[in-house]
N, C-alpha and C positions, 0 to 999 in steps of 0.2 A: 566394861566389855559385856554384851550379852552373852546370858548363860546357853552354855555350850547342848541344849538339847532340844529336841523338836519332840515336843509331846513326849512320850514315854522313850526316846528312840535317843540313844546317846550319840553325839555327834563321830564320835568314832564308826558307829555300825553304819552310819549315812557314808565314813570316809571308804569302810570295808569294801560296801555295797556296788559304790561306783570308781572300783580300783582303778580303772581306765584313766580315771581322771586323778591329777596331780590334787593331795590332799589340803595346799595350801588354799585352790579355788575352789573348793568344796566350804571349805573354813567361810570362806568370803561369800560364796552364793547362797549358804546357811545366812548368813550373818543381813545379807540383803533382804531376802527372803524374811526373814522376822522383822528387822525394822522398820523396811517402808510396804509391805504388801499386807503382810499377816498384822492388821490393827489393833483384830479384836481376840488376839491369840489362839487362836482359834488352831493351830497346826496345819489350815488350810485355806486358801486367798479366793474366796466371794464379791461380790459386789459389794458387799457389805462395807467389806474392809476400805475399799478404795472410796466411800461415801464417808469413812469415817475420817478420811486426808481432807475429803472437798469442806467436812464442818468442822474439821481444825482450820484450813485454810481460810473459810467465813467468819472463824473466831478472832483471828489475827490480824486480819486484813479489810474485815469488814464483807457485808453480805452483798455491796454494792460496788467494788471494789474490782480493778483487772485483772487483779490475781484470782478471785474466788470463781469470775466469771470463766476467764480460763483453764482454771483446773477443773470444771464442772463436764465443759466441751473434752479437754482432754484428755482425761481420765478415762469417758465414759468411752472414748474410740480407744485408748490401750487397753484396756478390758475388753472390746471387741475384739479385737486386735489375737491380746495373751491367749482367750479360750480357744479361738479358731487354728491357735497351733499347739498349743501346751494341754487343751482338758481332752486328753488321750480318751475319757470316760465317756467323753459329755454329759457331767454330772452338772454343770456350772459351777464344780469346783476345782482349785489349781493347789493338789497336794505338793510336798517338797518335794515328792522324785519326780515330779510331772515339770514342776521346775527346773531341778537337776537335767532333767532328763531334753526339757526346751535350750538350756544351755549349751548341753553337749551336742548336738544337732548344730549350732549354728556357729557358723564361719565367721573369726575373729577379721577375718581380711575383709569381706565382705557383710556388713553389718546388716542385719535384716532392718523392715519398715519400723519396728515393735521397738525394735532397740533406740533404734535415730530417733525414735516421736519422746521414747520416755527420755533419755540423753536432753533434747531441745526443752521437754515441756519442766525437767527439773531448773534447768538454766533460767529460764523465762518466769518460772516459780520465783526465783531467787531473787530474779532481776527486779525488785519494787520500780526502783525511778525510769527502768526501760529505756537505759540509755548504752544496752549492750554491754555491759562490765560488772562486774559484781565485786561489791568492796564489803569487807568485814561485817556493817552492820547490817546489811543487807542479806549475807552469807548467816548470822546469827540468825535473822528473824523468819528462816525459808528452813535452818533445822529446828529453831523452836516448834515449829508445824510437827514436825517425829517426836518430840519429847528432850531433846539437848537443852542442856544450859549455856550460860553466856563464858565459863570456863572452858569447857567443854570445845565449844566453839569457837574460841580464841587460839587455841593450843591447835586444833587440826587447822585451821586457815592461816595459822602464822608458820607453819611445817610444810605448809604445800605451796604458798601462794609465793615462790621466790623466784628469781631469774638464775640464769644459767651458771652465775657466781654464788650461789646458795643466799644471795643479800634478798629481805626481806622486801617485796612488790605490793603496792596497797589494792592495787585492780584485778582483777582475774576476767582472761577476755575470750570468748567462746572459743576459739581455738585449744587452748590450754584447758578448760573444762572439757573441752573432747575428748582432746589427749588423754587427761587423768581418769575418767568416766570409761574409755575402753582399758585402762592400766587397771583401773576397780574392778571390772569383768575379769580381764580375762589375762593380766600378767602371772608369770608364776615367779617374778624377781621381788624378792620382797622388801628391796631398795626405792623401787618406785614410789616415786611421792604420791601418784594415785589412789595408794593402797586405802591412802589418810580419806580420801574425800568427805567422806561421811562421817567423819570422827575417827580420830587414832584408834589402830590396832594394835594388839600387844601380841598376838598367836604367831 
């Protein structure tokens, strides 16, 4: 599990801060928030950061490749995207309560542009053979891009990827990455298999 603090700021004073909000999604938008945006730990998400996903994805995938060409196009529009409603400063940077704070703003029912682009362009990320499903090894080599191992990554896609009888499903098909992807945002049941998307939680 990533450690529980954002720069000097312990995740508790992040949960104090924005009491409004249920402490469990705080837990999770911290936890988002560090993984996939904040690269280069910086405590604050630049362009930087999001360039440093495009050359892990050309490391992985190759610099010629759908996937590096695609994260390159799409990345650069959800940073367009994230500043125009989240960099409160217009500093061109996206602190954690600017984060926080773009979260709490937006309507779980109605999902903003920013959400559905990143939602599709992780799927599509994932999706190597582009055949609309994402199976295991596919699902490993789209979080090796964050830093997961091949453990790691077995254990969260074998807890989540099941059909409605908890029996183990080898395909995960954009629908259900929906599903699980809005469960990740923005559930506060901490049964939801969503929770896992990105690798088990333990908080």
């Amino acid at each position: 599990m990533v450690a529980a603090k954002v720069g000097a700021v312990p995740i508790e004073e992040l949960i104090k801060k924005h009491s409004d909000v249920d402490a469990f999604l705080i837990k999770k938008w911290e936890r988002i928030f560090s993984l996939f945006f904040d690269r280069n730990a910086s405590h604050q998400v630049d362009w930087g950061d999001f360039y440093l996903v495009v050359k892990k994805v050309r490391d992985i995938y190759g610099a010629e490749s759908v996937q590096t060409d695609f994260a390159k196009k799409s990345l650069a529009a959800l940073w367009e995207g994230l500043c125009s409603i989240a960099d409160a400063d217009k500093d061109q940077l996206i602190s954690i309560d600017e984060w926080i704070g773009l979260l709490k703003k937006t309507d779980a029912k109605t999902e903003p542009k920013w959400f559905k682009d990143y939602q599709s362009f992780m799927f599509k990320l994932f999706d190597v053979s582009c055949d609309g499903v994402m199976d295991l090894a596919e699902y490993t080599d789209g979080m090796n891009t964050y830093g997961f191992d091949q453990f790691q990554c077995e254990a969260a896609f074998r807890k989540f990827s099941v059909n409605k009888k908890g029996e183990y499903v080898a395909k995960l098909t954009p629908d259900t990455w929906n599903t699980y992807f809005h469960q990740l945002f923005y559930s506060t049941n901490r049964a939801d298999l969503g929770n896992h998307l990105f690798g088990i939680i333990d908080f």
